[in-house]
Steps between C-alpha positions, in 0.01 A plus 500: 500500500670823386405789713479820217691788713223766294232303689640518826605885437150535409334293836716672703404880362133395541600397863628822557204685387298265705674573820492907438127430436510289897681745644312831409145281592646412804619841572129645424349205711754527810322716712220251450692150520780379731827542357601101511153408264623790209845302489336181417518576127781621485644195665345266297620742196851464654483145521405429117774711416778297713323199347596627133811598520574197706389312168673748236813427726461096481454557138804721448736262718363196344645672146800641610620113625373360169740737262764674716712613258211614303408713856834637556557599136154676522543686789857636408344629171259692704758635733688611175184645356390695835873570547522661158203667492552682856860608377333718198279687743 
């Protein structure tokens, strides 16, 4: 199962949005709630997050051990590229 890092940018931005949404609700409703029942989405929000990136990072480990060299030469021509394109700014 190949976990599509556009997906997960895309669940995680829709997180985000969901937990500003929480946050301001619970900020409107917390002079009428106790504090401990408006963080119960957002934990539960929190904990779906941990749960994905647990996953992406399985996924990511799982492909660096099957082509190492493959990894390594990836990430040092990403380190050039970033390298080089900091230097012209």
């Amino acid at each position: 199962m190949a976990i599509d890092p556009v997906i997960i940018r895309n669940e995680l931005d829709v997180l985000g949005q969901e937990l500003r949404q929480l946050l301001r609700d619970a900020g409107a409703r917390h002079a009428d709630s106790n504090a401990q029942t408006s963080s119960e989405p957002v934990a539960a929000a929190i904990d779906v997050l941990s749960a994905a990136l647990n996953e992406a990072d399985v996924e990511v480990e799982r492909r660096i051990r099957a082509r190492p060299i493959i990894a390594t030469a990836a990430a040092f021509a990403i380190g050039m590229t970033v390298g080089l394109l900091l230097r012209r700014s």
